[in-house]
Each structure stands twice: as structure tokens, then as C-alpha cells.
PDB file of N, CA, C and O in Angstrom:
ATOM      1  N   UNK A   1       3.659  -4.285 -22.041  1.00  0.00           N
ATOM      2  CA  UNK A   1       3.657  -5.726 -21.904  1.00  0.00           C
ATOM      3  C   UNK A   1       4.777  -6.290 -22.769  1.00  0.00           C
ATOM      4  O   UNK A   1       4.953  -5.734 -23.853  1.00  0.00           O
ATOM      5  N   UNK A   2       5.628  -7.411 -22.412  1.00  0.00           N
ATOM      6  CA  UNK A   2       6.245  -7.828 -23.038  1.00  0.00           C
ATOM      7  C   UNK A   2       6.531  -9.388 -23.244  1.00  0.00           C
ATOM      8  O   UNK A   2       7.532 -10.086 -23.410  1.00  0.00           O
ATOM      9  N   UNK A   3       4.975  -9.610 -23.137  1.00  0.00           N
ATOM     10  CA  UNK A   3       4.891 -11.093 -23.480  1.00  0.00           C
ATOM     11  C   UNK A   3       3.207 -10.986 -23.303  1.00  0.00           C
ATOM     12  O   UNK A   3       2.476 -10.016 -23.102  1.00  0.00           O
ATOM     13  N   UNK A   4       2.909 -12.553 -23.485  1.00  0.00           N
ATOM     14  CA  UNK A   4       1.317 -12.416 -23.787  1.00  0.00           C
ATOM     15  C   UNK A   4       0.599 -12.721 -22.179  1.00  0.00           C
ATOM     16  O   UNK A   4       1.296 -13.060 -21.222  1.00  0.00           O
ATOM     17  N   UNK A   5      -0.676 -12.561 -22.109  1.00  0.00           N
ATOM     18  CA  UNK A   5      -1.319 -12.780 -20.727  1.00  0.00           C
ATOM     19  C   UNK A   5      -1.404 -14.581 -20.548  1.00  0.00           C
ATOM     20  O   UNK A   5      -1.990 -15.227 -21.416  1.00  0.00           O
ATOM     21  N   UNK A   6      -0.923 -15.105 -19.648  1.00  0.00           N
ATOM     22  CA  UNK A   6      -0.944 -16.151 -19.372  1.00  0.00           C
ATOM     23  C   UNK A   6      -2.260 -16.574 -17.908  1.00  0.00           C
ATOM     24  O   UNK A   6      -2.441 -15.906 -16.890  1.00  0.00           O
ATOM     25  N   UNK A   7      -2.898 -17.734 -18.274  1.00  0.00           N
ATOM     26  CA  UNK A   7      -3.833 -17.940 -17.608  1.00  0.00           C
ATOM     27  C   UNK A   7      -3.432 -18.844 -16.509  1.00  0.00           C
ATOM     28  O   UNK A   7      -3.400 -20.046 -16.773  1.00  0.00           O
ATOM     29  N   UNK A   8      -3.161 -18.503 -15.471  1.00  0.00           N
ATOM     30  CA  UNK A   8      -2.670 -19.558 -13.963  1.00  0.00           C
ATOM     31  C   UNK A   8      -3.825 -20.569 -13.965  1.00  0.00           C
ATOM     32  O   UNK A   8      -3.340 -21.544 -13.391  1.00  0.00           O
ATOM     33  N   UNK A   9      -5.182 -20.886 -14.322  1.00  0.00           N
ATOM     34  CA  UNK A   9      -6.036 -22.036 -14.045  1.00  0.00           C
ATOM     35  C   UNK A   9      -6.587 -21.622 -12.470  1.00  0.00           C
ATOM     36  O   UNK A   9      -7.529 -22.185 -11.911  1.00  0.00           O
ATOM     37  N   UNK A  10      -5.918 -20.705 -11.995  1.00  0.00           N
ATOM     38  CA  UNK A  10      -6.553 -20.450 -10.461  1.00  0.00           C
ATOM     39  C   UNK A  10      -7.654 -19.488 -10.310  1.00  0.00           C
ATOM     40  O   UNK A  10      -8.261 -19.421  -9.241  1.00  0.00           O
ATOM     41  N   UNK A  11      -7.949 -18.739 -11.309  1.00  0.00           N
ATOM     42  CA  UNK A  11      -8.896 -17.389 -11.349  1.00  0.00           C
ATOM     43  C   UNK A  11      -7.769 -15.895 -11.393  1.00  0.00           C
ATOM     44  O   UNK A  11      -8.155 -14.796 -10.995  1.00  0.00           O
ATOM     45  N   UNK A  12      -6.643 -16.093 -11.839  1.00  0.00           N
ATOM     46  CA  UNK A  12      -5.649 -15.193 -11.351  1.00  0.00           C
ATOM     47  C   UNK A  12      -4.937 -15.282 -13.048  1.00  0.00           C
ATOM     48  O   UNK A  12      -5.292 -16.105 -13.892  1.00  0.00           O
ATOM     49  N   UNK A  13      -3.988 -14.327 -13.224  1.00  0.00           N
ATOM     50  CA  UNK A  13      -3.516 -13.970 -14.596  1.00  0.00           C
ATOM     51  C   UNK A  13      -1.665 -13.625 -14.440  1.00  0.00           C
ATOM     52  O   UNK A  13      -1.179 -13.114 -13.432  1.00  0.00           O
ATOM     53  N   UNK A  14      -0.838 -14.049 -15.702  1.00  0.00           N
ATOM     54  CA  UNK A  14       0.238 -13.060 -15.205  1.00  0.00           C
ATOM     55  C   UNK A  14       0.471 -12.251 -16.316  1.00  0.00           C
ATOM     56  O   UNK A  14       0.333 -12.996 -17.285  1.00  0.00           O
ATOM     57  N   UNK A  15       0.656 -11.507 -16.570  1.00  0.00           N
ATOM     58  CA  UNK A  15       0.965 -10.769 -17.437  1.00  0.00           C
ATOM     59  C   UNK A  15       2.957 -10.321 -17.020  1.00  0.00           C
ATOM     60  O   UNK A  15       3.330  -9.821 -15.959  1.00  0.00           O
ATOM     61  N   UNK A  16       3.776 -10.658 -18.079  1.00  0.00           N
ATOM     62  CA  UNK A  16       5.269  -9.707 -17.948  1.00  0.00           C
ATOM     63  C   UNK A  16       5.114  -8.630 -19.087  1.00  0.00           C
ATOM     64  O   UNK A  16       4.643  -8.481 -20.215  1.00  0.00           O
ATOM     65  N   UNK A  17       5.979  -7.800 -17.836  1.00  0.00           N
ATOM     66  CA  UNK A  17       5.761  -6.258 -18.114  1.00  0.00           C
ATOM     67  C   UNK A  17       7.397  -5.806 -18.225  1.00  0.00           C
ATOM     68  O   UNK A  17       8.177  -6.447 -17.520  1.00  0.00           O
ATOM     69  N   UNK A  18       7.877  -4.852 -18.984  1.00  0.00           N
ATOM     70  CA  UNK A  18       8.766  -4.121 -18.537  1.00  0.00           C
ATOM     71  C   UNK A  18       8.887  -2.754 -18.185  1.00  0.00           C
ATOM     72  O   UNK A  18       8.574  -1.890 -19.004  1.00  0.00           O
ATOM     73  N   UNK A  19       9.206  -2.533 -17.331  1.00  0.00           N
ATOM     74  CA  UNK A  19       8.960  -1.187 -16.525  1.00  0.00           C
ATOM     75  C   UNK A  19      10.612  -0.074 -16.807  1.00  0.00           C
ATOM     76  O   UNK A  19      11.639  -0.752 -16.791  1.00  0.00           O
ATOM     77  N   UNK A  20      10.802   1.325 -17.018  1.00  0.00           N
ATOM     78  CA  UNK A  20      11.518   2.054 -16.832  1.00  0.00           C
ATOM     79  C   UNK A  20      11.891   2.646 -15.691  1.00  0.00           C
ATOM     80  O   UNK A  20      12.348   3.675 -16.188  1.00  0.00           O
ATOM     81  N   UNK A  21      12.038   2.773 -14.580  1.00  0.00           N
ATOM     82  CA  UNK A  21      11.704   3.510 -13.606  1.00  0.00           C
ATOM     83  C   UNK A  21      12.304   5.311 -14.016  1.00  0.00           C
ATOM     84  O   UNK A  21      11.690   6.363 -13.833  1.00  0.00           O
ATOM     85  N   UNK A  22      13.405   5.141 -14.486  1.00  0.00           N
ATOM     86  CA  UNK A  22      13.414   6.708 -15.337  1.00  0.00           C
ATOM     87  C   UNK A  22      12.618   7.352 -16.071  1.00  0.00           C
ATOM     88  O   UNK A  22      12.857   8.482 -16.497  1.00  0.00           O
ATOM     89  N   UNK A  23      11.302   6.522 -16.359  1.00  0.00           N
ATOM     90  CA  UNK A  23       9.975   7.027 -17.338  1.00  0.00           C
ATOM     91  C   UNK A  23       9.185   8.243 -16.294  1.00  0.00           C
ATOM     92  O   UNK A  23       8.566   9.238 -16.672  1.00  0.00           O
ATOM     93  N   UNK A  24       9.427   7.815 -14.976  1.00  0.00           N
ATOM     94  CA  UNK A  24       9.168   9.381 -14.265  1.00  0.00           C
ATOM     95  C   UNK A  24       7.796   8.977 -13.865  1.00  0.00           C
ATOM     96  O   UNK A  24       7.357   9.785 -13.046  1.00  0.00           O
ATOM     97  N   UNK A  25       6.770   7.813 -14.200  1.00  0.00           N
ATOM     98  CA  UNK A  25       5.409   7.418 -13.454  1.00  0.00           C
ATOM     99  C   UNK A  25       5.486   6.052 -13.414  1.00  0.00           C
ATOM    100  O   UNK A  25       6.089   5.243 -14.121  1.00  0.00           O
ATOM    101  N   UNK A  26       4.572   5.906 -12.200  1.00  0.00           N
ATOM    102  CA  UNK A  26       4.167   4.527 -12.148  1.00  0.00           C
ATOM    103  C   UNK A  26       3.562   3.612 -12.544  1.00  0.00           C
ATOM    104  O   UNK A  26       2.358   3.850 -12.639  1.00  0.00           O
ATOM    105  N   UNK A  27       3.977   2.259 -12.938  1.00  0.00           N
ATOM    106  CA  UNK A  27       3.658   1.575 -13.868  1.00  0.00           C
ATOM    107  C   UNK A  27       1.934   1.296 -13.660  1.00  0.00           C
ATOM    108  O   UNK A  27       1.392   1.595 -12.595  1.00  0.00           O
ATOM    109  N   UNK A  28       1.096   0.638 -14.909  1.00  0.00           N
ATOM    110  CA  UNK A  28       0.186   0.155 -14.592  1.00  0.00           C
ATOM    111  C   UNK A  28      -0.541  -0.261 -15.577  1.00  0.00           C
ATOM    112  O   UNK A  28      -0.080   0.110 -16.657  1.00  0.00           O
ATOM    113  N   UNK A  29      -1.800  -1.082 -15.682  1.00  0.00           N
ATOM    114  CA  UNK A  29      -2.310  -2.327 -16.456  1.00  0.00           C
ATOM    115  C   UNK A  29      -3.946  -1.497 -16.517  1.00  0.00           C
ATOM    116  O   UNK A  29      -4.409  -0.984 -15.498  1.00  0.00           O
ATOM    117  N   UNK A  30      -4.547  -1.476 -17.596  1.00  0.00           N
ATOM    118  CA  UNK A  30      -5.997  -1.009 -17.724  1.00  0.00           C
ATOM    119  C   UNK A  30      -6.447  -2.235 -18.076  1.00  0.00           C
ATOM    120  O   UNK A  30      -5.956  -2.637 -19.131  1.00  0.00           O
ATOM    121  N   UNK A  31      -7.428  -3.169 -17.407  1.00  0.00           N
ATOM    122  CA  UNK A  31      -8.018  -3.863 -17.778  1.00  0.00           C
ATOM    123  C   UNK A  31      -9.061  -4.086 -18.356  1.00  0.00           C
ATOM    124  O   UNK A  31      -9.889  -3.734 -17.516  1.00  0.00           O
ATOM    125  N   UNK A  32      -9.686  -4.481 -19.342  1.00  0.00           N
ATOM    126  CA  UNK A  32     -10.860  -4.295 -20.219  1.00  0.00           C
ATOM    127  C   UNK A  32     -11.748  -4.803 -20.431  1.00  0.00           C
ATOM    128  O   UNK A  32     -12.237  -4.204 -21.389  1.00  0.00           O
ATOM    129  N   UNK A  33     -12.506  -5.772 -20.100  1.00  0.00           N
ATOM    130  CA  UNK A  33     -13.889  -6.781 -20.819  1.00  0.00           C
ATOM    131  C   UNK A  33     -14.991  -6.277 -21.179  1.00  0.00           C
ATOM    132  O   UNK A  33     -15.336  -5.113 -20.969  1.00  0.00           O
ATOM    133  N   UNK A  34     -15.515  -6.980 -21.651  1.00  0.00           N
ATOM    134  CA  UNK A  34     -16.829  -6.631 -22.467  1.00  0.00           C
ATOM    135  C   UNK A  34     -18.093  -6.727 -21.875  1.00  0.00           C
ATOM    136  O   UNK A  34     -18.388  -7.787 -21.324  1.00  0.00           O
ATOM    137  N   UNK A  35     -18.965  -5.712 -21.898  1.00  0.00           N
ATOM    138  CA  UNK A  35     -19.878  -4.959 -20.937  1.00  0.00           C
ATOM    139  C   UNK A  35     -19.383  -5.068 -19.416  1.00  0.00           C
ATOM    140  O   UNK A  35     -20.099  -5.503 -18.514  1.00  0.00           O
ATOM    141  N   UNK A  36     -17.819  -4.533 -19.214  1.00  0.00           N
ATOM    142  CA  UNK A  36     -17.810  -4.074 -18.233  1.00  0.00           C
ATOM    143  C   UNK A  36     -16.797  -2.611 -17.995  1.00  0.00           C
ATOM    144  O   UNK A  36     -15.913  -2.379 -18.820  1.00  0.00           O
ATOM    145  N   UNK A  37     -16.975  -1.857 -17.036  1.00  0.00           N
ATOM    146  CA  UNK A  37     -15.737  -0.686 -17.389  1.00  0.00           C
ATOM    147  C   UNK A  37     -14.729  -1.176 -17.437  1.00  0.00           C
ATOM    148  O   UNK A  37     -14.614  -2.401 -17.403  1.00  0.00           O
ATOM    149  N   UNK A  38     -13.454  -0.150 -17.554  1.00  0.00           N
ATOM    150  CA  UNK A  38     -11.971  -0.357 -17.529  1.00  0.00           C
ATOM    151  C   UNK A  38     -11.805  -0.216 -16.302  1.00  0.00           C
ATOM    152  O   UNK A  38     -12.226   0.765 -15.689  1.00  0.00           O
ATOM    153  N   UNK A  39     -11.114  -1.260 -15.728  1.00  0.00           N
ATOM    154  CA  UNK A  39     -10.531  -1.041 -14.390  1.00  0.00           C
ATOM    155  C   UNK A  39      -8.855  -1.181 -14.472  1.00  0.00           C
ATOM    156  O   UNK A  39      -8.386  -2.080 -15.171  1.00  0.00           O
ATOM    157  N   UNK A  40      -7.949  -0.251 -13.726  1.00  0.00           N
ATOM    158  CA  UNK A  40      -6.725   0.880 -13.768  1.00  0.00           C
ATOM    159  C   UNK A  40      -6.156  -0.434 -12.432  1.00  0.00           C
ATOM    160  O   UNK A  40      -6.701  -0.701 -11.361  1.00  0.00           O
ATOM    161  N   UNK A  41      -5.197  -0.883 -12.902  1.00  0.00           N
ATOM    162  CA  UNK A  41      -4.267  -1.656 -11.752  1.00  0.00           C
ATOM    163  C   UNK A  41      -2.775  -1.341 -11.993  1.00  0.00           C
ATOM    164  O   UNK A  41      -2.083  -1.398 -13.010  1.00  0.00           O
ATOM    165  N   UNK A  42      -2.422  -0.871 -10.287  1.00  0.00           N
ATOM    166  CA  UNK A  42      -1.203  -0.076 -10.082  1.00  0.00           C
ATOM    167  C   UNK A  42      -0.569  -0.387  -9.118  1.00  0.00           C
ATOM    168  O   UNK A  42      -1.102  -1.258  -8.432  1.00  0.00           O
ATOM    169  N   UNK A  43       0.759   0.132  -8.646  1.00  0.00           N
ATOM    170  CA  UNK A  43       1.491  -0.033  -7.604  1.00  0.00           C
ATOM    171  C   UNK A  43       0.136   0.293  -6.473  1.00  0.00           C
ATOM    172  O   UNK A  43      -0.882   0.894  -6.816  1.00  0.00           O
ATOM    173  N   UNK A  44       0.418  -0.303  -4.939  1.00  0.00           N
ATOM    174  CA  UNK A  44      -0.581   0.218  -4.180  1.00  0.00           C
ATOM    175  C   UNK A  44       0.271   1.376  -3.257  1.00  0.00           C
ATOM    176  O   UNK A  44       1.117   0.941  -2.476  1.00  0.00           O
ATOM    177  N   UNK A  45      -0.041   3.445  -3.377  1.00  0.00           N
ATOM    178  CA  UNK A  45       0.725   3.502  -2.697  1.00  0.00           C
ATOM    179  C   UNK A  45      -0.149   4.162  -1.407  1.00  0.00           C
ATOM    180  O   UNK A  45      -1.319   4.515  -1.258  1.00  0.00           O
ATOM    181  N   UNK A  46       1.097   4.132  -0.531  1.00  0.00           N
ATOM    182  CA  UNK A  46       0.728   4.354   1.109  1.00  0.00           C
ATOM    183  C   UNK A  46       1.244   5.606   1.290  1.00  0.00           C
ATOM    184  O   UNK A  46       1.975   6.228   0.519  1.00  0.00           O
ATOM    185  N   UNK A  47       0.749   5.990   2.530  1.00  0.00           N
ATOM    186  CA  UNK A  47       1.306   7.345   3.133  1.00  0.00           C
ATOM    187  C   UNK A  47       2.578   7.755   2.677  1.00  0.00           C
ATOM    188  O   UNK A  47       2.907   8.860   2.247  1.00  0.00           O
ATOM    189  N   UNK A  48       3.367   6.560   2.847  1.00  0.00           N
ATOM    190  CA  UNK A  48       5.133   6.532   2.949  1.00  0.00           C
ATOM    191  C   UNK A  48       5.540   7.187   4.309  1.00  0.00           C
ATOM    192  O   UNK A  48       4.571   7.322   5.057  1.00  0.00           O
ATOM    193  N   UNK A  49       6.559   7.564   4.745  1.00  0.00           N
ATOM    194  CA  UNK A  49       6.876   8.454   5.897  1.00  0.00           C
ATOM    195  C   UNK A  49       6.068   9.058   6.447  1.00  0.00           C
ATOM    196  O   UNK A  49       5.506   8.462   7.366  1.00  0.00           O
ATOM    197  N   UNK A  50       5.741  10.152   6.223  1.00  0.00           N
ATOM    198  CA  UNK A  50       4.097  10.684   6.706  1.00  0.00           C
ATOM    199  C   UNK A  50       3.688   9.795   7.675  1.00  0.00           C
ATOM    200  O   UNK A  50       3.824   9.998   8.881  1.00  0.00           O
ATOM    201  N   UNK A  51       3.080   8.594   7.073  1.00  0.00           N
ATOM    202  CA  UNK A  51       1.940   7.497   7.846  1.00  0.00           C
ATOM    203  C   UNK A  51       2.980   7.550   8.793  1.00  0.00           C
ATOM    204  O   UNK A  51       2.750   8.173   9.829  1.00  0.00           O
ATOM    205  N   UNK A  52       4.460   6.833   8.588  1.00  0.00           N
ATOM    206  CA  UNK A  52       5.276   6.405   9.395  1.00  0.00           C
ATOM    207  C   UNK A  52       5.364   7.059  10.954  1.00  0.00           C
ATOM    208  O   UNK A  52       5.254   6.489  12.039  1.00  0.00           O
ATOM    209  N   UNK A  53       5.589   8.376  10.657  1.00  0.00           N
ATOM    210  CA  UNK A  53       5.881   9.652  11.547  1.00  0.00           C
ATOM    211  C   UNK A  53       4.635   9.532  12.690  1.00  0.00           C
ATOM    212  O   UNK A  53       4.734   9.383  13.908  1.00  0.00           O
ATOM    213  N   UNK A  54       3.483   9.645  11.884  1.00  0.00           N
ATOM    214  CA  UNK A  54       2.108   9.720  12.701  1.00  0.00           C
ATOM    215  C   UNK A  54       1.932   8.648  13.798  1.00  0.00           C
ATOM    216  O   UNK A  54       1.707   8.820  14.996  1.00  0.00           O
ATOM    217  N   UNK A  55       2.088   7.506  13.107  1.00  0.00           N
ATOM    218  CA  UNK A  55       2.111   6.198  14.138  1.00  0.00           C
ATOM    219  C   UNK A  55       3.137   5.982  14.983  1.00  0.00           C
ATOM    220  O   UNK A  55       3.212   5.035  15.766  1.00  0.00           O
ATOM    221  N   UNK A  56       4.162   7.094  14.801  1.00  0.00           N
ATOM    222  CA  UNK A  56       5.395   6.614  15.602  1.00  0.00           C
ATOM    223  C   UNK A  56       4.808   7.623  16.868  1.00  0.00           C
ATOM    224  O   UNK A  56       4.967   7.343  18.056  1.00  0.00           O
ATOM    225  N   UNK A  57       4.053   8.930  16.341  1.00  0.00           N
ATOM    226  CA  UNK A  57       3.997   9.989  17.306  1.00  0.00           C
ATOM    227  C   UNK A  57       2.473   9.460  17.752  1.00  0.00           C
ATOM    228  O   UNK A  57       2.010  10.356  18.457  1.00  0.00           O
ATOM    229  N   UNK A  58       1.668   8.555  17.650  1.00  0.00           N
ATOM    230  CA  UNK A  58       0.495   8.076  18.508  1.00  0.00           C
ATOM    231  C   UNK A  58       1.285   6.955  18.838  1.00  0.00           C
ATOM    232  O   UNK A  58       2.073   7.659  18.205  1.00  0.00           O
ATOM    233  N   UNK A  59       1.709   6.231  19.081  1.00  0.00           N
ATOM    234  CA  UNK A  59       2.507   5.048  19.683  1.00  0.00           C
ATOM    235  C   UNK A  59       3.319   6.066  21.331  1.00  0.00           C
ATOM    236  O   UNK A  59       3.130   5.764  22.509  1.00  0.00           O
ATOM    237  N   UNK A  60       3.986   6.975  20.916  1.00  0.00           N
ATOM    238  CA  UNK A  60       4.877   7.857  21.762  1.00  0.00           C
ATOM    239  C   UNK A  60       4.044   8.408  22.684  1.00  0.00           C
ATOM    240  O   UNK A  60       4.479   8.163  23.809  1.00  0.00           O
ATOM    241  N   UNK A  61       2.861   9.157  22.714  1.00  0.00           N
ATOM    242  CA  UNK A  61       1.870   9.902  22.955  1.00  0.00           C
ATOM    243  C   UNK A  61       1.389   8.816  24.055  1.00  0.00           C
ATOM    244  O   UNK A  61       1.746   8.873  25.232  1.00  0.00           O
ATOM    245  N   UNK A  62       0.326   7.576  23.398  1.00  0.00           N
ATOM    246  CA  UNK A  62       0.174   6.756  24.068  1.00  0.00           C
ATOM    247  C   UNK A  62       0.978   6.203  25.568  1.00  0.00           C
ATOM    248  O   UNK A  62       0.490   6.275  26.696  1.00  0.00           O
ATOM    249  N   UNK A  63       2.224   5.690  25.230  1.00  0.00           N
ATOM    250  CA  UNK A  63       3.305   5.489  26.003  1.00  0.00           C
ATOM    251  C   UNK A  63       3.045   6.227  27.458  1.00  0.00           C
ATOM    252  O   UNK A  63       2.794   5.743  28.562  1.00  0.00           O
ATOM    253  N   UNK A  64       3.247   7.946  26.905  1.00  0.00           N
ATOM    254  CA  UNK A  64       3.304   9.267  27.872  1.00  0.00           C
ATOM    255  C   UNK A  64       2.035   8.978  28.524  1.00  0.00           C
ATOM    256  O   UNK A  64       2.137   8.739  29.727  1.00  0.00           O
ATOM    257  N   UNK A  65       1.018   8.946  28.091  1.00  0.00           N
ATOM    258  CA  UNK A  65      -0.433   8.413  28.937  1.00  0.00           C
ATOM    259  C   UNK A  65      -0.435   7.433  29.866  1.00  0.00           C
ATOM    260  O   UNK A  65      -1.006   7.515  30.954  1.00  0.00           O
ATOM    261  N   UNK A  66       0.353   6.255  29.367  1.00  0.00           N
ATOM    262  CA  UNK A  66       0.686   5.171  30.266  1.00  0.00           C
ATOM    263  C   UNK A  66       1.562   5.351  31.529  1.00  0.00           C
ATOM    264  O   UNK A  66       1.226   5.060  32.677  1.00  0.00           O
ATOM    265  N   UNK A  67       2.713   5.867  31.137  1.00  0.00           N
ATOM    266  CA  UNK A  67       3.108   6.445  32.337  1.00  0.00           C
ATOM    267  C   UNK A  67       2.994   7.517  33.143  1.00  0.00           C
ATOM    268  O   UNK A  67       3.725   7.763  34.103  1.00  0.00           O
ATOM    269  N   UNK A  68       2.229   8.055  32.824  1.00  0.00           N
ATOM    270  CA  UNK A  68       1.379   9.052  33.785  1.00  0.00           C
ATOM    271  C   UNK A  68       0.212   8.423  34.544  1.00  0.00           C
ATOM    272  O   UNK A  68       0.094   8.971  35.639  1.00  0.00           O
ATOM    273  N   UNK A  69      -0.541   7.619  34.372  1.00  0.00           N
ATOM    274  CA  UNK A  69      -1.341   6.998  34.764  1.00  0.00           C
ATOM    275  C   UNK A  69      -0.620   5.829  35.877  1.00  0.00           C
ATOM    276  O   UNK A  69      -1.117   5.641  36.988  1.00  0.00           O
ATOM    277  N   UNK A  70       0.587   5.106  35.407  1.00  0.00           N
ATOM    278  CA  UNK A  70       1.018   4.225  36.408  1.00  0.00           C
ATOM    279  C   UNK A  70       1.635   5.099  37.343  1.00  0.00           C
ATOM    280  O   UNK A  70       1.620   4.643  38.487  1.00  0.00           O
ATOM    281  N   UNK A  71       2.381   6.638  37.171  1.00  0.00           N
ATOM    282  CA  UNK A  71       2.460   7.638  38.347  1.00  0.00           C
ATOM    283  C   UNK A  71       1.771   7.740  39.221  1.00  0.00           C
ATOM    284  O   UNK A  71       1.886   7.713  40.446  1.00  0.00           O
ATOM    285  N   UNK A  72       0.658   7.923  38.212  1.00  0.00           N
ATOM    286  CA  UNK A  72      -0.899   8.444  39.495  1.00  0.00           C
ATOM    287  C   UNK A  72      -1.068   7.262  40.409  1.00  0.00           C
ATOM    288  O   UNK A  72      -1.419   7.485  41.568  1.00  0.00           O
ATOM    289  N   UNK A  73      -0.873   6.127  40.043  1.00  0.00           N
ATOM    290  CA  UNK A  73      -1.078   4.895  40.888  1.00  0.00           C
ATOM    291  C   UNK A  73      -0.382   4.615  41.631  1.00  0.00           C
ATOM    292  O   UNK A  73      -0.631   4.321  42.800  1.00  0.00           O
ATOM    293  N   UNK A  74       0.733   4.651  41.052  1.00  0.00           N
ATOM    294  CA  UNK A  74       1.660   4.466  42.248  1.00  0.00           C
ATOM    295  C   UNK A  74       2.286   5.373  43.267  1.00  0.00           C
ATOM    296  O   UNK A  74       3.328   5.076  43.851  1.00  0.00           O
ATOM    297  N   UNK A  75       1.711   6.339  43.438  1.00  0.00           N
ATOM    298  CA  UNK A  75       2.068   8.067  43.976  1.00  0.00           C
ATOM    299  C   UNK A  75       0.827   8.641  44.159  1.00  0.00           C
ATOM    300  O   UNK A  75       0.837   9.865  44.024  1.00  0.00           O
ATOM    301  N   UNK A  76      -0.137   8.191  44.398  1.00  0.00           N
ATOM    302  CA  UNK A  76      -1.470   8.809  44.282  1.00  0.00           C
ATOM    303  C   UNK A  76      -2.281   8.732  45.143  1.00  0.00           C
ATOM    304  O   UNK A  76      -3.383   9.264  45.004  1.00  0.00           O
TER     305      UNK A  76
END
């Protein structure tokens, strides 16, 4: 952290942070109150590519179904 937690008045917080990205992990905030656990807030991450690939190859797949089916209809 590199400044103090500031209170927005909305139910929401900001905290400034400075981050390394050469530190080699991803940044993140342990939050703390009293009689409750620590809850861990982080980048949110996704598949990345992976996901990408998959949805590109059920999107493609799909497609091939579609036009096989408007074959059958129209040739059938």
C-alpha cells in the first residue's frame, strides 16, 4: 500500500497500491475485520487462450452442424 484506505461514502473503498510486475506474482489485498475471516482480493484470472481456443472450436463445430443440417434441407 502506498497511501492510506480511503472511504468512497458508497459502501466501496480505495486503497493505492504499488505494484512491481518484475516481483514475479500477482498483486493482492488480505482483508481483515473483526470476528470475521481474512478474505484474499486479487487480479480475477481466466482461462486466458485456452478458454479462447475452446470457444472458438465450439463456435466452429456448431457452424459445421448448421450447415449440414441446411444441406439436409435443402438436398434432402
Amino acid at each position: 500500500m502506498s497511501g492510506s484506505v480511503v472511504d468512497n461514502g458508497d459502501g466501496t473503498y480505495t486503497i493505492p497500491v504499488v505494484f512491481d510486475p518484475s516481483a514475479g506474482s500477482a498483486p493482492g489485498v488480505v482483508v481483515d475485520q473483526p470476528g470475521r475471516p481474512p478474505v484474499v482480493l486479487g487480479p480475477i484470472v481466466t482461462g486466458g487462450r485456452h478458454l479462447c481456443r475452446t470457444w472458438k472450436l465450439l463456435i466452429c463445430l456448431l457452424l459445421l452442424v448448421i450447415a449440414v443440417l441446411i444441406l439436409i434441407l435443402l438436398f434432402g
